[in-house]
C-alpha positions in Angstrom: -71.2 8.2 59.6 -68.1 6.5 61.0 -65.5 5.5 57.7 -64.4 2.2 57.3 -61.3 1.1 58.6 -58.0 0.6 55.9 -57.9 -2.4 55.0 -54.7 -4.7 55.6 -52.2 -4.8 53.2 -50.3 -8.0 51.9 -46.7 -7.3 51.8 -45.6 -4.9 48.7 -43.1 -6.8 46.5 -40.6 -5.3 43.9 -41.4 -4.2 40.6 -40.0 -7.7 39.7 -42.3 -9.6 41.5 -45.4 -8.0 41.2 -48.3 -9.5 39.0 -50.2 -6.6 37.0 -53.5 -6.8 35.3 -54.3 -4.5 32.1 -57.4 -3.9 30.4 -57.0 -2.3 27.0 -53.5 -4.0 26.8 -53.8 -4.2 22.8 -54.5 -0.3 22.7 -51.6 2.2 22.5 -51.3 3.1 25.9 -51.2 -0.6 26.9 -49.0 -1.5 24.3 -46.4 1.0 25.7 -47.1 0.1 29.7 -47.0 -3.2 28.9 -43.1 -3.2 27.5 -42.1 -0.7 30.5 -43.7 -3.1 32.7 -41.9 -6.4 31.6 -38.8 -4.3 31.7 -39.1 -3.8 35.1 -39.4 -7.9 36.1 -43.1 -7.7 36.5 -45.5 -10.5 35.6 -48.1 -9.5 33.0 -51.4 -10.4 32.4 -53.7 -8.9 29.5 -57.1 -8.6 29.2 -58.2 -9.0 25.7 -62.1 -8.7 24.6 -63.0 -11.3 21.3 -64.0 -9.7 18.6 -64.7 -10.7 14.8 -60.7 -10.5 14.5 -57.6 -10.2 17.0 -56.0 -7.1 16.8 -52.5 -7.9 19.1 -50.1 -6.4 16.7 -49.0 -3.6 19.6 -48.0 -6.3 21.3 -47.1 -9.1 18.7 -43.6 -8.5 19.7 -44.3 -9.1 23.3 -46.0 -12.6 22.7 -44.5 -15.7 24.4 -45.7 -18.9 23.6 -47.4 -20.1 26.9 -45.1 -23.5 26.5 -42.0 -21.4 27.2 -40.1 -21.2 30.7 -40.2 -17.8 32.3 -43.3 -16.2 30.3 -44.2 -13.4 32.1 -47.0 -11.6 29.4 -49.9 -13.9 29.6 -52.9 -12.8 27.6 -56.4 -14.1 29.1 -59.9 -13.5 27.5 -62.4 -11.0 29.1 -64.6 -8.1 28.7 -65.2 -4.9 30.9 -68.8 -5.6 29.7 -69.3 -9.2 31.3 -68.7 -8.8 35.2 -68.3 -12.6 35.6 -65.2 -12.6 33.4 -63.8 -9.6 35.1 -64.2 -11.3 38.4 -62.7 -14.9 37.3 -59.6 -13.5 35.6 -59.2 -11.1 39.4 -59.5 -14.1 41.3 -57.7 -16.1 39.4 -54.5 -13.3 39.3 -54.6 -11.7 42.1 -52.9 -8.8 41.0 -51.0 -6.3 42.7 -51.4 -3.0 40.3 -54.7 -3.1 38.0 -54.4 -0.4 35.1 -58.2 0.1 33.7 -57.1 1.2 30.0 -60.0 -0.8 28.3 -63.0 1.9 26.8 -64.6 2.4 23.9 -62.4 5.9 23.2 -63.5 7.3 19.9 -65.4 10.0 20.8 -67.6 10.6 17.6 -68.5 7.0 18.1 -69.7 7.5 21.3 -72.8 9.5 19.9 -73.7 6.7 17.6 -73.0 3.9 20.5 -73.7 6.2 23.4 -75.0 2.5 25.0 -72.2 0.7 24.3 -70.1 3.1 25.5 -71.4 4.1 28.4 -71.4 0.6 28.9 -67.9 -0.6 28.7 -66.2 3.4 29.4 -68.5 3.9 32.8 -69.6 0.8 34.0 -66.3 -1.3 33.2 -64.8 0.8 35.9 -67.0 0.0 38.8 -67.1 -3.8 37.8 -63.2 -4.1 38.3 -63.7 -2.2 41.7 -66.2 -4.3 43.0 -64.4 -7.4 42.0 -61.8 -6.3 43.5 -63.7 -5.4 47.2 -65.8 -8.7 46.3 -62.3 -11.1 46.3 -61.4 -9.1 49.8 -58.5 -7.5 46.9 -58.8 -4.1 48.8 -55.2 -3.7 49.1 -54.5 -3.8 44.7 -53.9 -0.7 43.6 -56.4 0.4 41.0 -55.7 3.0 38.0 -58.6 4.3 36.0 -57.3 5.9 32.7 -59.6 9.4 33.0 -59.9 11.5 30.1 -59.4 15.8 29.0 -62.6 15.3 27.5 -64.1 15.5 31.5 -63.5 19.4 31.1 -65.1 19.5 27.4 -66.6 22.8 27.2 -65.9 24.5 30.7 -64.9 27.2 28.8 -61.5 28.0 31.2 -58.2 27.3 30.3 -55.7 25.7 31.6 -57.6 23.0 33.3 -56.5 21.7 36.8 -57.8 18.7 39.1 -59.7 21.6 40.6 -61.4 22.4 36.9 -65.1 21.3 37.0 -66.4 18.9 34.5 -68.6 19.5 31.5 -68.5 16.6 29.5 -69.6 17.1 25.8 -70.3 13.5 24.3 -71.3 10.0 25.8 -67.9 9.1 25.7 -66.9 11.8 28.6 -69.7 11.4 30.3 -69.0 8.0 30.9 -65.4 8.6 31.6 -67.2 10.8 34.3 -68.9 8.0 35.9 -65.9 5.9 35.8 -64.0 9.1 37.5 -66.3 9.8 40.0 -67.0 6.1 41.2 -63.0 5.2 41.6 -62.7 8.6 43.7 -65.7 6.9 45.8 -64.4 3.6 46.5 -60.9 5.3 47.7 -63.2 7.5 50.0 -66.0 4.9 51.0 -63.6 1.8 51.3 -60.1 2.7 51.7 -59.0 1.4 48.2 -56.0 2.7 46.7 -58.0 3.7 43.5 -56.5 6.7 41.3 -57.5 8.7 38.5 -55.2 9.9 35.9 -56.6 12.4 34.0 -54.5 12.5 30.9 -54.7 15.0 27.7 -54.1 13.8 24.2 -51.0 11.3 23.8 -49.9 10.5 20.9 -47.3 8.2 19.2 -46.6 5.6 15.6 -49.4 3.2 17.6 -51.9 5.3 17.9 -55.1 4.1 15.9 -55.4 5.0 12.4 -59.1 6.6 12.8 -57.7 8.7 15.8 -57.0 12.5 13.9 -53.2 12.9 14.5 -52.6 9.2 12.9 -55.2 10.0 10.1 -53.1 13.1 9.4 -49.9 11.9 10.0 -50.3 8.5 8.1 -52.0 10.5 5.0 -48.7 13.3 4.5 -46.6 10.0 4.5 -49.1 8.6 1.2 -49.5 12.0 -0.6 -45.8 12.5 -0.7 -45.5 9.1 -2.7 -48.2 9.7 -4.8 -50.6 6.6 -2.8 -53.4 9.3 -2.0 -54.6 12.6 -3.5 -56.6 14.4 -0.5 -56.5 14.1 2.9 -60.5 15.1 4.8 -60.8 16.3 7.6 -63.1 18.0 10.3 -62.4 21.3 12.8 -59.4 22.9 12.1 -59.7 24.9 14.5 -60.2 22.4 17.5 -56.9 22.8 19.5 -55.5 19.7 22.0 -53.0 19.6 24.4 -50.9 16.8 22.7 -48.2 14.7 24.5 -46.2 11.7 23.7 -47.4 8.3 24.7 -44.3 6.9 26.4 -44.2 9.8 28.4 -47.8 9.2 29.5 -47.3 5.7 30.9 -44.7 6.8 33.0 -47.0 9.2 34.2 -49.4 6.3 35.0 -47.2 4.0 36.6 -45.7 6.9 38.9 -49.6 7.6 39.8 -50.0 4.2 40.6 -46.7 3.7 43.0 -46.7 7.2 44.9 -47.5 7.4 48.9 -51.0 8.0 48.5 -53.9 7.5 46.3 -55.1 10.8 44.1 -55.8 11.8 41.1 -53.8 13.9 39.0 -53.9 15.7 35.6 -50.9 14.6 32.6 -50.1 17.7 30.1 -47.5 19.6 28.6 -49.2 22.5 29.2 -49.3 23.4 25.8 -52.0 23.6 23.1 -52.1 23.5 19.2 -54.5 23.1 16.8 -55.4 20.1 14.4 -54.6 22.9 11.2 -51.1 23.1 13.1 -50.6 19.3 13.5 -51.8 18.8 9.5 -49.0 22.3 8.6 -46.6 20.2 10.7 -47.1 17.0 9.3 -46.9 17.7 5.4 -43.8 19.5 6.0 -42.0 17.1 7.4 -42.3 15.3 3.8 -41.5 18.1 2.1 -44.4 19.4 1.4 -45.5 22.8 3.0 -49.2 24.0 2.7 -50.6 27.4 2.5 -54.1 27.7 3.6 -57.0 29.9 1.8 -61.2 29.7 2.3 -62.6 29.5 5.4 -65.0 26.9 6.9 -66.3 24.4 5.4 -64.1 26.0 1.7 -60.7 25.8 3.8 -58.4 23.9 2.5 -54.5 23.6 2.6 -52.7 23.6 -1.0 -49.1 22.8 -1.8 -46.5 24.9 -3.6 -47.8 23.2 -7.3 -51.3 24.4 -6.5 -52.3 20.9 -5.9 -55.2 20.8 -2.9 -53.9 18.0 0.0 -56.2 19.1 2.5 -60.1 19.6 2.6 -62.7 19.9 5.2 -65.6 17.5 5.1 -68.5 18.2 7.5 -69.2 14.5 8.0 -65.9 14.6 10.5 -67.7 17.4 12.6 -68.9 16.8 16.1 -72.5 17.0 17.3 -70.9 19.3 19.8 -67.3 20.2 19.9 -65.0 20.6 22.0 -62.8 23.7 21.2 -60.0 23.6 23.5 -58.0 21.5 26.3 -55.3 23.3 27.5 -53.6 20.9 30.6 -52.2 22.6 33.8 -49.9 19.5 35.6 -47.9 21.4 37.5 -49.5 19.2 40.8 -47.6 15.8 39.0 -44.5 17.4 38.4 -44.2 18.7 41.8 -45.2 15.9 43.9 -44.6 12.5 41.1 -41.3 14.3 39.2 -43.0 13.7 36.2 -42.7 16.0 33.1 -42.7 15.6 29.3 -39.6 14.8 27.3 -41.3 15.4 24.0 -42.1 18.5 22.0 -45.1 19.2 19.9 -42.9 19.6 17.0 -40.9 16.3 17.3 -44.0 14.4 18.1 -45.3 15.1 14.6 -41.9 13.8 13.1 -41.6 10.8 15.3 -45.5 9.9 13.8 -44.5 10.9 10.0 -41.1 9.4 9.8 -42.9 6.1 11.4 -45.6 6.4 8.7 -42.9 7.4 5.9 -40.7 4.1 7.0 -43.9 1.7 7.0 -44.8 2.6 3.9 -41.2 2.2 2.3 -39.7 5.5 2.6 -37.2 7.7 4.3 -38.5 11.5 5.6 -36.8 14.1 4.0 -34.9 16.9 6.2 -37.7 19.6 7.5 -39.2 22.0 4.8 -39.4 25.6 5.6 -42.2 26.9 8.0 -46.0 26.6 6.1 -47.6 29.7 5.3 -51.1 31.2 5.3 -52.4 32.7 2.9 -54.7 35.7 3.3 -58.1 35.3 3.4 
């Protein structure tokens, strides 16, 4: 079967004059791309789904009251789960870069939504593509925010763009839809449509039900006496964590290299969540020593006073064990690597916590112990 032609590209304007379309713009990750973006000149528009309340305080500090000259973030209403809407706000941009951040991306959730999610997380995906082909928009450049959760439990570590799938919730098997159908229309249509496939980012934005901001948010309350016990699920699940910022520049050099591909966004290391939550408490001063096992584990502090215990409810259907990211293939070909390290990662979160709630983070305590078991 003979491959449709490229199609023809409309002249490719400067960062400073390109109009860009996010979904997920109130999330994290579009918070952060939507500042680097209006730092560079471009013209942004933001796809925001209704809900029971507005939830814009990522980008509260962006805002620009439409009535002003020169407003460049422009916030329209739309939902990856209503095609029509996704179609009017394409037509009515015309964008030159889209970034597809909008999901449903707690993954526990997924298994009580697996619909929804597979919903707005999968099928979101294709309806911005074929918008896109349907408005003759072939030449926008399309970014689909892919998940670490594709390689779930493959079982080999570290994973690569060559690393088979073997998604372990509804959530990444609908990232794996939304995966697999932007790599089709670049090979069936000629779009320039890329994949990112990014490990855990982190940063003071991240959601407060996500694990690292649960843990991060909760060392900041016990140390000034606002919360007795932190609960929490695997200990032993380890992630590949990044910083956010770092992550979007990954996406945006995705999006603006020669040619379309897909690529995976790591810092090639991997720690677990019971060496985020040691981390995290002793930042404030308050290192823990571990005793029990399973479900009985739980991290106490030098008074004897228990922080930290497991609570099964946080447990997985099936877990994940370990993502361990290989992106050797971006920093060779996009220049891209981390600036961030595990450790300061955990003290940019808690000293952002600490300030928020009123206080300043004390110098580092000494490296937590474990006790034997």
């Amino acid at each position: 079967m003979k491959r449709p032609p490229p199609p023809s590209r409309r002249p490719w304007p400067a960062p400073n004059g390109r109009r860009i379309l996010l979904t997920g713009v109130t999330g994290q990750d579009g918070s952060y791309l939507a500042e680097r973006l209006l730092a560079e000149g471009c013209e942004v528009w933001g796809m925001v789904r209704r809900s029971s309340s507005f939830n814009t305080q990522r980008i509260d500090h962006l805002y620009q009251d439409p009535h002003e000259t020169d407003v460049r973030l422009r916030l329209v209403n739309g939902d990856l789960g209503d095609g029509s809407s996704v179609n009017r706000i394409l037509k009515r941009v015309r964008p030159h870069e889209v970034y597809n951040l909008g999901a449903q991306s707690h993954v526990k959730t997924s298994f009580d939504i697996p619909e929804y999610t597979a919903d707005i997380t999968g099928l979101g995906a294709v309806r911005v593509l074929e918008a896109l082909r349907d408005l003759g928009l072939d030449d926008t450049r399309f970014y689909q925010a892919s998940s670490s959760e594709l390689y779930g439990g493959i079982g080999r570590s570290p994973q690569n763009e060559r690393t088979p799938f073997h998604p372990r919730s509804p959530y990444a098997a609908a990232k794996a839809y939304a995966f697999h159908i932007t790599r089709n229309y670049r090979e069936a249509w000629g779009m320039f449509a890329t994949n990112g496939i990014l490990f855990n980012h982190e940063s003071p934005r991240r959601g407060e039900t996500f694990v690292t901001r649960k843990i991060t948010r909760a060392a900041a309350r016990i140390a000034r006496g606002m919360q007795k016990t932190l609960y929490l699920g695997n200990l032993e699940a380890r992630r590949d964590w990044g910083y956010a910022p770092d992550y979007v520049d990954a996406m945006v050099r995705i999006l603006r290299a020669k040619k379309a591909d897909d690529y995976v966004v790591a810092t090639g290391e991997t720690h677990s969540v019971r060496e985020f939550c040691a981390a995290a408490f002793a930042r404030v001063g308050l290192p823990l020593e571990w005793s029990g096992k399973g479900l009985k584990e739980r991290g106490v502090d030098a008074r004897g006073r228990v922080l930290v215990q497991i609570d099964e409810r946080y447990f997985r259907p099936s877990e994940v064990e370990l993502l361990l990211g290989d992106a050797s293939r971006a920093r060779r070909e996009l220049g891209w690597k981390p600036t961030v390290t595990f450790r300061q990662l955990v003290e940019i979160m808690v000293d952002a916590d600490v300030e928020a709630i009123g206080g300043t983070a004390p110098p580092a305590a000494p490296a937590p112990r474990r006790r034997a078991r």
